[in-house]
MARLOSE-701714 format. One record per residue: residue number from 0; chain; z, x, y of N, C-alpha, C, O in turn. Coordinates in Angstrom, 2 decimals. Layout:
BEGIN
<NUM, "A", <Z, X, Y>, <Z, X, Y>, <Z, X, Y>, <Z, X, Y>> ...
//
This chain:
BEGIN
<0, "A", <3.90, 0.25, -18.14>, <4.87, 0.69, -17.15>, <4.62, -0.07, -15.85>, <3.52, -0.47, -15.48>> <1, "A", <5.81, -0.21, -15.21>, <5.56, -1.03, -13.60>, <6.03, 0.13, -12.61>, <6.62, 1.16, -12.94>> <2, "A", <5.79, -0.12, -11.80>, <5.98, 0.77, -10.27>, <6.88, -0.38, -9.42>, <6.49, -1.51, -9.13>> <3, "A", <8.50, 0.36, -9.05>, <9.11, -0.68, -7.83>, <8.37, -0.21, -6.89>, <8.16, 1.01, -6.90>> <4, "A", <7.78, -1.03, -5.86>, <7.60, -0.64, -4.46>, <8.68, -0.46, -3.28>, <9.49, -1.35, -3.03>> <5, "A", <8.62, 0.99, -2.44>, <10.11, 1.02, -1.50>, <8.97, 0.65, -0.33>, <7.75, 0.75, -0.45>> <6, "A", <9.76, 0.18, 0.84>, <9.57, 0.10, 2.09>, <8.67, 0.56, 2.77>, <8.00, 0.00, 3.63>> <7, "A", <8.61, 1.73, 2.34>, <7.33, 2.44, 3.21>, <6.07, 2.62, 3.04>, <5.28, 3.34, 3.66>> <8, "A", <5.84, 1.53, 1.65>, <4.41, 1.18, 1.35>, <3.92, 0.04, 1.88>, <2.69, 0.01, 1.98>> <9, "A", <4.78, -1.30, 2.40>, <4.73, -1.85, 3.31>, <4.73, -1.58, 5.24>, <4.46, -2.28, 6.21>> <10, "A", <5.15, -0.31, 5.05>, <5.26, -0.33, 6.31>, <3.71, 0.16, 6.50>, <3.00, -0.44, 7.31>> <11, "A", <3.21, 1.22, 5.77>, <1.95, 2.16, 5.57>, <0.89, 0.70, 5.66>, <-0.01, 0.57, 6.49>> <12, "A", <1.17, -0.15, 4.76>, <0.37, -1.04, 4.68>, <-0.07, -1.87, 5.91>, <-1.21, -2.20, 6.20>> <13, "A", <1.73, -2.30, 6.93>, <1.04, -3.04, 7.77>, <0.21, -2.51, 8.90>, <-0.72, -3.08, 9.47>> <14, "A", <0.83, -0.98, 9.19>, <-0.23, -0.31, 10.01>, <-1.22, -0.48, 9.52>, <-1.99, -0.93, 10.36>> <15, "A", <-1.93, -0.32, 8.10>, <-3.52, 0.10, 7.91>, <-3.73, -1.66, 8.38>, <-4.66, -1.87, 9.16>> <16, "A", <-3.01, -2.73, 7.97>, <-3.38, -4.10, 8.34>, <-4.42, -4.65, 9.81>, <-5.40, -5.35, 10.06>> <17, "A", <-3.10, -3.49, 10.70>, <-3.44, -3.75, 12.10>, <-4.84, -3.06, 12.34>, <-5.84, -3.57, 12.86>> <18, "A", <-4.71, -1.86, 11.89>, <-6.26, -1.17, 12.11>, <-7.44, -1.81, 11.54>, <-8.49, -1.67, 12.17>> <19, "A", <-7.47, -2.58, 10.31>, <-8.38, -3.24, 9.82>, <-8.13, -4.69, 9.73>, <-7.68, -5.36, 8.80>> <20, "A", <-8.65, -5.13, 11.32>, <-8.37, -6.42, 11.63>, <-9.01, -7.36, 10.86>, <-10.18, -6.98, 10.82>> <21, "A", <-8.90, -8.46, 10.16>, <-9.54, -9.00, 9.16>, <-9.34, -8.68, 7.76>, <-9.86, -9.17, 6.76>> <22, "A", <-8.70, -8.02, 7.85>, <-8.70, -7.59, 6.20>, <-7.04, -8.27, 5.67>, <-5.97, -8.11, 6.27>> <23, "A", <-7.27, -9.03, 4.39>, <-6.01, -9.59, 4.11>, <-5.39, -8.65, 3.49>, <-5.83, -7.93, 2.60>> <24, "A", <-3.81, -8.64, 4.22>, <-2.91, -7.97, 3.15>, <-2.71, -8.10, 1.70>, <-1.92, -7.33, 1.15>> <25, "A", <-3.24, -8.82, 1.15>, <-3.25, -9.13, -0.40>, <-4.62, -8.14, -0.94>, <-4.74, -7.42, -1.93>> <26, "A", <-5.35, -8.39, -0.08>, <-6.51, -6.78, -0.58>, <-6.44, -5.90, -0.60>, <-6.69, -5.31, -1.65>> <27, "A", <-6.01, -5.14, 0.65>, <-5.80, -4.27, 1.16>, <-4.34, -3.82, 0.24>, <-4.47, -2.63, -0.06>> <28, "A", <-3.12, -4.32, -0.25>, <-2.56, -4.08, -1.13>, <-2.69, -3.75, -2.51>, <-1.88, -3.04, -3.11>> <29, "A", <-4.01, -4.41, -3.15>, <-4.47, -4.51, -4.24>, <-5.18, -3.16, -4.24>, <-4.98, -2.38, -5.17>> <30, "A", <-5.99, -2.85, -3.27>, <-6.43, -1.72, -3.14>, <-5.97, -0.53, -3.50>, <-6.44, 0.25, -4.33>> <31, "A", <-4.61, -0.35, -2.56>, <-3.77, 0.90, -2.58>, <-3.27, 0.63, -4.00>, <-3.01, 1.73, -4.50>> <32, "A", <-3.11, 0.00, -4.55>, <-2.13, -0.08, -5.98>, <-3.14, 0.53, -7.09>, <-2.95, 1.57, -7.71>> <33, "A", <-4.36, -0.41, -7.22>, <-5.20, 0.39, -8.14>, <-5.70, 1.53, -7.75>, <-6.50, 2.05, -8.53>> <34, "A", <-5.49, 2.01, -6.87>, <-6.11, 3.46, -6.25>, <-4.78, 4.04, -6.98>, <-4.91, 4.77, -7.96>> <35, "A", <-3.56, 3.72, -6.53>, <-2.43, 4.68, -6.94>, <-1.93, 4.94, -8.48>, <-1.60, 5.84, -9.25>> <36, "A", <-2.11, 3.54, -8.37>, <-1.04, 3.20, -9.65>, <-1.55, 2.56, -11.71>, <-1.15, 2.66, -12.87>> <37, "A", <-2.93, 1.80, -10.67>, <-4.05, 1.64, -11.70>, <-4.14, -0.22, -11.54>, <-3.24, -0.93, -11.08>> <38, "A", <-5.11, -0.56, -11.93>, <-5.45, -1.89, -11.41>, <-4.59, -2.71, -12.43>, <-3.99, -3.64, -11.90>> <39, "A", <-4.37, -2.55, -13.99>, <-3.17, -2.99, -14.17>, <-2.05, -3.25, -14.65>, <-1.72, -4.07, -15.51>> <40, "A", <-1.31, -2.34, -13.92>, <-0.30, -2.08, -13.68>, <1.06, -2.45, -13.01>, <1.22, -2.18, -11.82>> <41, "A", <1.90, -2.97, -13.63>, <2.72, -4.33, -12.86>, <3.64, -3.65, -11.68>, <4.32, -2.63, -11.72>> <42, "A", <3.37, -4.77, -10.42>, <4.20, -4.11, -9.50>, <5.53, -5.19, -8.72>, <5.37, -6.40, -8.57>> <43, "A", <6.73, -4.47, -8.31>, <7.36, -5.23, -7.99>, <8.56, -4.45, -6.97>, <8.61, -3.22, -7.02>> <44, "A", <9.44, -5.13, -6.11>, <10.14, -4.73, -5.35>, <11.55, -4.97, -6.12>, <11.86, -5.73, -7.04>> <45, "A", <12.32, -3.93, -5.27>, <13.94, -4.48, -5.77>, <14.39, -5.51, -4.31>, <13.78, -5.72, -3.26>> <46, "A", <15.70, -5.98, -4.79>, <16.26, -6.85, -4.26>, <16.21, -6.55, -2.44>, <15.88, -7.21, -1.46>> <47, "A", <16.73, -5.19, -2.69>, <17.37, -4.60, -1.16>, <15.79, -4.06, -0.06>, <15.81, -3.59, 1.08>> <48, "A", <14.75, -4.31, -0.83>, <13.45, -3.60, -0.15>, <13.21, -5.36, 0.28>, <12.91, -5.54, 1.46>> <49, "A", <13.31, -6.33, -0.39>, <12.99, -7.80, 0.51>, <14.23, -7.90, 1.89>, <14.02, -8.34, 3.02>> <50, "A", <15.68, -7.26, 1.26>, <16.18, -7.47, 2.50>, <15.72, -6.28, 3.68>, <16.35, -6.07, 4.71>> <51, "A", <14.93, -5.84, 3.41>, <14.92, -4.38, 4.35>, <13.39, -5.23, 5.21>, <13.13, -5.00, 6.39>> <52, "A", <12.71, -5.97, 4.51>, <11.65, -6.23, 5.39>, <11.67, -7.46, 6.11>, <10.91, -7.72, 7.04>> <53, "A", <12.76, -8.37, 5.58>, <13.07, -9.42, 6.41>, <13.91, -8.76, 7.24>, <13.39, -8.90, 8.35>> <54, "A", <14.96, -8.09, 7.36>, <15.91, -7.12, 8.46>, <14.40, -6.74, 9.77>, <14.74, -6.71, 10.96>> <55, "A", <13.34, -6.56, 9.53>, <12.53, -5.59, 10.17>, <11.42, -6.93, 11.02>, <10.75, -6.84, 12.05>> <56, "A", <11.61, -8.07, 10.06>, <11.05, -9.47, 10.55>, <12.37, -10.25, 12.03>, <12.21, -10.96, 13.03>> <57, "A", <13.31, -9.72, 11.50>, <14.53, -10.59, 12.02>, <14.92, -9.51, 13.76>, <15.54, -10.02, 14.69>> <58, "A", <14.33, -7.87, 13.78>, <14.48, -7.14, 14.31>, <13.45, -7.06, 15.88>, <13.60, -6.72, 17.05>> <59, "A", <11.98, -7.83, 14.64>, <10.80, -7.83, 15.68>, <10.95, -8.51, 17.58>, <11.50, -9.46, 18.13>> <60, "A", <10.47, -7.85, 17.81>, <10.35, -7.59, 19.55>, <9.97, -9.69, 19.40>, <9.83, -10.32, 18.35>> <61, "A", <9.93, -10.21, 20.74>, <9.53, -11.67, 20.57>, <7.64, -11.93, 20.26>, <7.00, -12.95, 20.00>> <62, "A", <7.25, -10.62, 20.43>, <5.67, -10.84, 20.79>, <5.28, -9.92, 19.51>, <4.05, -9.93, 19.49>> <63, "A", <5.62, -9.37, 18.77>, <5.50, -8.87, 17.33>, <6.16, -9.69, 16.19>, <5.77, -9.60, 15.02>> <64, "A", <6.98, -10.35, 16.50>, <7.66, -11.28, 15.20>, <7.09, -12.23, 14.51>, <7.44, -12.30, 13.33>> <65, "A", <6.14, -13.13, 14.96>, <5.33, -13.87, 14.50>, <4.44, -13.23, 13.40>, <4.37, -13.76, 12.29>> <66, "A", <3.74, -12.07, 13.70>, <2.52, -10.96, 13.14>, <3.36, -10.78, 11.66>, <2.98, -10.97, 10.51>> <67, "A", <4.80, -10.26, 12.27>, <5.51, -9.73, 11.14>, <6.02, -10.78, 10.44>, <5.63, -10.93, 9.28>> <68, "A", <6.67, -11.42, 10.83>, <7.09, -12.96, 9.72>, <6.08, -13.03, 8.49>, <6.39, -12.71, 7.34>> <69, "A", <4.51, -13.62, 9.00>, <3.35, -13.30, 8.60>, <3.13, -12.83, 7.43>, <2.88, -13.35, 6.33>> <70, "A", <3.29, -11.41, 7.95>, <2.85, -9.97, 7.16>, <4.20, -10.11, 6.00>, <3.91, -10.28, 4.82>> <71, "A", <5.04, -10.07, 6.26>, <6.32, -10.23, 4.85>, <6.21, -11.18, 3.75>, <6.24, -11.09, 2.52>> <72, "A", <6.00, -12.60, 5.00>, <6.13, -13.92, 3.99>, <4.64, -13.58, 3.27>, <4.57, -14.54, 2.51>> <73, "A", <3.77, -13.02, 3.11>, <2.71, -12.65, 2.60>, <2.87, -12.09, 1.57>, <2.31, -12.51, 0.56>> <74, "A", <3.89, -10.70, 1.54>, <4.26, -9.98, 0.47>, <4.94, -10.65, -0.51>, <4.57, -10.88, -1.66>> <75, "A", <6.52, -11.07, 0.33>, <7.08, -11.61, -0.54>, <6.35, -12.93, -1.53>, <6.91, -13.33, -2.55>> <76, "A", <4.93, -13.55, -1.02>, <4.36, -14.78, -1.65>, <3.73, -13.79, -3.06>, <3.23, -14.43, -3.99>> <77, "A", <3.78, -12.48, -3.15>, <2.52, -11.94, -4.01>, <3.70, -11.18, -5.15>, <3.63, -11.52, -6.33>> <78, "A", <4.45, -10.46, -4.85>, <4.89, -8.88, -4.98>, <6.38, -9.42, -5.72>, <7.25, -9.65, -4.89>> <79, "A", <6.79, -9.64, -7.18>, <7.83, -10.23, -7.57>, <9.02, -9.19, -6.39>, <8.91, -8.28, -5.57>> <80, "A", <10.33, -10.23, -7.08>, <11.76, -8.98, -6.61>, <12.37, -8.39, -7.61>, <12.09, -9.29, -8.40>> <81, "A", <12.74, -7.94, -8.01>, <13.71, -7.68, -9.30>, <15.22, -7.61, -8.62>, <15.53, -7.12, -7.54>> <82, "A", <16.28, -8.41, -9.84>, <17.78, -8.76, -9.00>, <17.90, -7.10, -9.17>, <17.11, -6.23, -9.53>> <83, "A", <19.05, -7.11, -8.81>, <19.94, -6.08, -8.49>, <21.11, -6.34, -9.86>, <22.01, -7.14, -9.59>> <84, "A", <21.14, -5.79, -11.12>, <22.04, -6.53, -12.26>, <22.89, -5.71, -12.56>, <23.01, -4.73, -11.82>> <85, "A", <23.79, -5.86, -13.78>, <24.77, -5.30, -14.13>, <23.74, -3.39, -14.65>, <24.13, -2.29, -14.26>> <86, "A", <22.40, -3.67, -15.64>, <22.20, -2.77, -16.22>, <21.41, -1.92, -14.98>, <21.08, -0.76, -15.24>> <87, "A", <21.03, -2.57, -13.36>, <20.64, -1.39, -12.40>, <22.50, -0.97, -12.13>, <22.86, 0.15, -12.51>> <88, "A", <23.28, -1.67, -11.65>, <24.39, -0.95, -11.45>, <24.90, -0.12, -12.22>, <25.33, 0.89, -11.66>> <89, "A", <25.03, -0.17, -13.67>, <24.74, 1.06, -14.26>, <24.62, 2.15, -13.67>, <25.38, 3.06, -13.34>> <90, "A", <22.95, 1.84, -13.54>, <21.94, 3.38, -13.06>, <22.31, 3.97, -11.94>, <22.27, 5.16, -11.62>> <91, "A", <22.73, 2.88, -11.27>, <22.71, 3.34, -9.63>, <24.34, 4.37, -9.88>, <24.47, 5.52, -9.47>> <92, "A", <25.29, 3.66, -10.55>, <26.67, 4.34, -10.33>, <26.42, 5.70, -11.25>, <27.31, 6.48, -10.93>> <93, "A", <25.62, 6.26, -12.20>, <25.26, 6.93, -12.65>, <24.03, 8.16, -11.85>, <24.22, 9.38, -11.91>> <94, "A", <23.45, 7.86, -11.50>, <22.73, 8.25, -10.47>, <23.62, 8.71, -9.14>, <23.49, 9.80, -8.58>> <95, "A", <24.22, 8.03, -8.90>, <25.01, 7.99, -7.14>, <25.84, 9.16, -7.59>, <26.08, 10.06, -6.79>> <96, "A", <26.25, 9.18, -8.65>, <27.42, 10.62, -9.13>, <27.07, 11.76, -9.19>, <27.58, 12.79, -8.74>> <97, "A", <25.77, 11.51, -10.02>, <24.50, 12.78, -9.90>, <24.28, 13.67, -8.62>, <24.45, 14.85, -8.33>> <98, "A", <23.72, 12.33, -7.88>, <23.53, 12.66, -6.64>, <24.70, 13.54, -5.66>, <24.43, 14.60, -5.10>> <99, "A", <25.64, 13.03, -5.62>, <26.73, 13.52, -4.98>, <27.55, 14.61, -5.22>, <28.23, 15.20, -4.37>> <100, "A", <27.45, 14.94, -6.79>, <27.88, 15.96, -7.64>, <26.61, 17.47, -7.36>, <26.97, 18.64, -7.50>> <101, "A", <25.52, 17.16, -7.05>, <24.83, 18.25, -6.51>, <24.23, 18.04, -5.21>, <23.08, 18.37, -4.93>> <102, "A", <25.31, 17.29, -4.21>, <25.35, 17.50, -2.94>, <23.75, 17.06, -2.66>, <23.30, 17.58, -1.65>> <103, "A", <23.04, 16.40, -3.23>, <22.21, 16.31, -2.88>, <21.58, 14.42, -2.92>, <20.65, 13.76, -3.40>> <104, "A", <22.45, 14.29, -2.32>, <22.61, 12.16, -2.39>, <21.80, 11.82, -1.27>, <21.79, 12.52, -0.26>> <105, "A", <20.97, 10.58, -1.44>, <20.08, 10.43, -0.62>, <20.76, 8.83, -0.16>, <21.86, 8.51, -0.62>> <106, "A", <19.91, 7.79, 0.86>, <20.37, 7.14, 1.79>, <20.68, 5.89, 0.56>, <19.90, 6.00, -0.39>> <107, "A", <21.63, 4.78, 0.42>, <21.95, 4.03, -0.39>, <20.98, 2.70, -0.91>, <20.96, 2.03, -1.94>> <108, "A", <20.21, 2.70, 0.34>, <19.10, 1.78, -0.24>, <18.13, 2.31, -1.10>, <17.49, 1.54, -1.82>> <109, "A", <17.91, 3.63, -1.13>, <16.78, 4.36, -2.16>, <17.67, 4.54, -3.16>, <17.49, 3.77, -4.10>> <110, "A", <18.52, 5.25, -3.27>, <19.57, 4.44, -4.48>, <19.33, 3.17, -5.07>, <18.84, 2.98, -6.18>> <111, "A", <19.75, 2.24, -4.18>, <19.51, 1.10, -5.00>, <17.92, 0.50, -5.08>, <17.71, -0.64, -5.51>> <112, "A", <17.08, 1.18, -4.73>, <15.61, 0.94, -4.92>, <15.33, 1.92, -6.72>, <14.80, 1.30, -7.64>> <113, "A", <15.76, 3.34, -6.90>, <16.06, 3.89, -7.65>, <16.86, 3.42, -9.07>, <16.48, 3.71, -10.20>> <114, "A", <18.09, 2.60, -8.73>, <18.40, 2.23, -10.01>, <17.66, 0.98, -10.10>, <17.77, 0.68, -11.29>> <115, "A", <16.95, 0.06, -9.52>, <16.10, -1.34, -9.95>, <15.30, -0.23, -10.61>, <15.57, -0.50, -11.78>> <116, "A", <14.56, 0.73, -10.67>, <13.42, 1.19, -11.58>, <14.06, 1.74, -12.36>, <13.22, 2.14, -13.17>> <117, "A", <15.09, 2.08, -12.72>, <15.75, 2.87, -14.01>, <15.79, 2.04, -14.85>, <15.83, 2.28, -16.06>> <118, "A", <15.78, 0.84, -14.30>, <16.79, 0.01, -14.91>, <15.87, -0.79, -15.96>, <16.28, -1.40, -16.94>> <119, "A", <14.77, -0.66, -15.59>, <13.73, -1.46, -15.75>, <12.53, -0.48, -16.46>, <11.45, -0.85, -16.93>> <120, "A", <13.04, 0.76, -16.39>, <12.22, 2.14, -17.15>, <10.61, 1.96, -16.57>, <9.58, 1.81, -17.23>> <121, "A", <10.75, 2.01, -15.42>, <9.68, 2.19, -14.35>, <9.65, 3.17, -13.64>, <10.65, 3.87, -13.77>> <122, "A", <8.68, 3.66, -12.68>, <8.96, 3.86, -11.81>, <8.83, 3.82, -10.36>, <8.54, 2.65, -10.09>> <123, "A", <8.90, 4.69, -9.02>, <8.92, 4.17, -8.16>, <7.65, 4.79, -7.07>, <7.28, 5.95, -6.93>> <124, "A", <7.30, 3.92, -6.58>, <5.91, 4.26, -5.56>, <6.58, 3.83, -4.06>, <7.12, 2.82, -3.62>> <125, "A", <6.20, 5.28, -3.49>, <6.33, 5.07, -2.39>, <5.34, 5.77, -1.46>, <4.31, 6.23, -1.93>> <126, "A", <5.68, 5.90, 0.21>, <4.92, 6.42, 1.30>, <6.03, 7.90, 1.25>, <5.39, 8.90, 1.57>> <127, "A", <7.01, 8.10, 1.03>, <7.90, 9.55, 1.52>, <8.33, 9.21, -0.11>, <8.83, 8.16, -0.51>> <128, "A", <8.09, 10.04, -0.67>, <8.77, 10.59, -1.98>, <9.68, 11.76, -2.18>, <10.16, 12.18, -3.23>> <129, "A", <9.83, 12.27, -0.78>, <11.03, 13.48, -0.71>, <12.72, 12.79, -1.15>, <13.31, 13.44, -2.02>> <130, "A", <13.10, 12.16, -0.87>, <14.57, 11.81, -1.33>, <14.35, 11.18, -2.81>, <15.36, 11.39, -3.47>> <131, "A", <13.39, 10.49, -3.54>, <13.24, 10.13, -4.63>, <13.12, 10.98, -5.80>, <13.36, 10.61, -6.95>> <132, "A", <12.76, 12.11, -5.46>, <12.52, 13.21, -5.96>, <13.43, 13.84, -6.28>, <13.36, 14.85, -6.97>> <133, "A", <14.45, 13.35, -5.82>, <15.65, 14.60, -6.00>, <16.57, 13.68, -6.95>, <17.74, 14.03, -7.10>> <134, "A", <16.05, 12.41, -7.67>, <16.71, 11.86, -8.78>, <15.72, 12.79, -10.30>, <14.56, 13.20, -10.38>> <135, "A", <16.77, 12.79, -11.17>, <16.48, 13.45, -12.38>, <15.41, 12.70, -13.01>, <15.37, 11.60, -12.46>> <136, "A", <14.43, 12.81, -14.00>, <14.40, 11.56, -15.02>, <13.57, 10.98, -14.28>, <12.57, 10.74, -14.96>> <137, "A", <13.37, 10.46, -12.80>, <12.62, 9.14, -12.07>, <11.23, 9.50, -11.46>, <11.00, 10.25, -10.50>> <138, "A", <10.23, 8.67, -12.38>, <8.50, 9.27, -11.69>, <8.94, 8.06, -10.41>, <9.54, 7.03, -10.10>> <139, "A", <8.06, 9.20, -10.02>, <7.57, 8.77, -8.62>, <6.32, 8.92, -8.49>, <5.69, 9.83, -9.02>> <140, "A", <5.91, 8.16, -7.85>, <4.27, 7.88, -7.12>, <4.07, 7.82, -5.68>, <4.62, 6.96, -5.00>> <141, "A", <3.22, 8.80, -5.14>, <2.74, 8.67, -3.68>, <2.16, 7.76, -3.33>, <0.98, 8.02, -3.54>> <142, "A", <2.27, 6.33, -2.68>, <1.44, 5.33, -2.62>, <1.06, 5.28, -0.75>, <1.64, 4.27, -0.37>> <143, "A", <0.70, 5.62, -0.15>, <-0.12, 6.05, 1.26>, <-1.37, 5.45, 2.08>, <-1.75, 6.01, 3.11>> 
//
C-alpha cells in the first residue's frame, strides 16, 4: 500500500525544518514516514498538493521565498506526483456526490487529494485528518 501525502505534512515538516537547523528535509521526511507509515512504504503526492506548494513558494514574502523555493524544489526532487486521470475523476465525481448528498463536503483540493488515493487504492497521510475522515472507504493516517 502507498500513502498520498496532503499539504500539511509539508507544511508540519517545514516548521520542524526551521527548528532543526541543519537537518535535511529528505531526513527529517524519511523520519516522519517510517515513524507513520513504515519505512517501506511507498509515498507520493497528487497533482494539486505540488500546485498547492508551489502557490505557497510563488506567495512567499521577498525574504522567505528563497528558504521556500528551497524547501519545495527539495520535495518535489524526492516525493513522486501522481496525475490527476480519468480513473481519480471517477473517484473524485463519486466521492464529491457522497460528500454533498450528506451535506458533509469538504474543501475541493482534499477532494482531489482524496480521489488520487482512491484511485490508486491507497491511502492518505496527513497533519489534520478531520475533513478526510468524513470520506467513506478512505484510511487515513496522522502524519505530524
Amino acid at each position: 500500500m502507498g500513502t498520498v501525502l496532503d499539504t500539511t505534512v509539508f507544511i508540519e515538516l517545514e516548521r520542524a525544518s526551521r527548528r532543526r537547523e541543519g537537518s535535511s528535509v529528505g531526513r527529517l521526511l524519511g523520519e516522519r514516514l517510517a515513524e507513520r507509515i513504515g519505512a517501506d512504504d511507498e509515498a507520493a503526492i497528487a497533482a494539486i498538493t505540488a500546485s498547492e506548494l508551489l502557490h505557497g513558494v510563488h506567495r512567499a514574502s521577498a525574504e522567505n521565498g528563497l528558504r521556500r523555493a528551497v524547501f519545495v524544489e527539495a520535495i518535489l526532487s524526492v516525493i513522486p506526483v501522481l496525475d490527476f486521470d480519468l480513473s481519480a475523476a471517477r473517484a473524485h465525481a463519486r466521492l464529491w456526490a457522497d460528500l454533498v448528498t450528506a451535506g458533509q463536503d469538504i474543501g475541493p483540493h482534499d477532494r482531489l487529494i482524496a480521489a488520487t488515493a482512491i484511485s490508486h487504492g491507497w491511502r492518505v497521510g496527513t497533519a489534520n485528518p478531520r475533513h478526510f475522515n468524513r470520506i467513506a472507504g478512505l484510511d487515513v493516517v496522522e502524519i505530524s
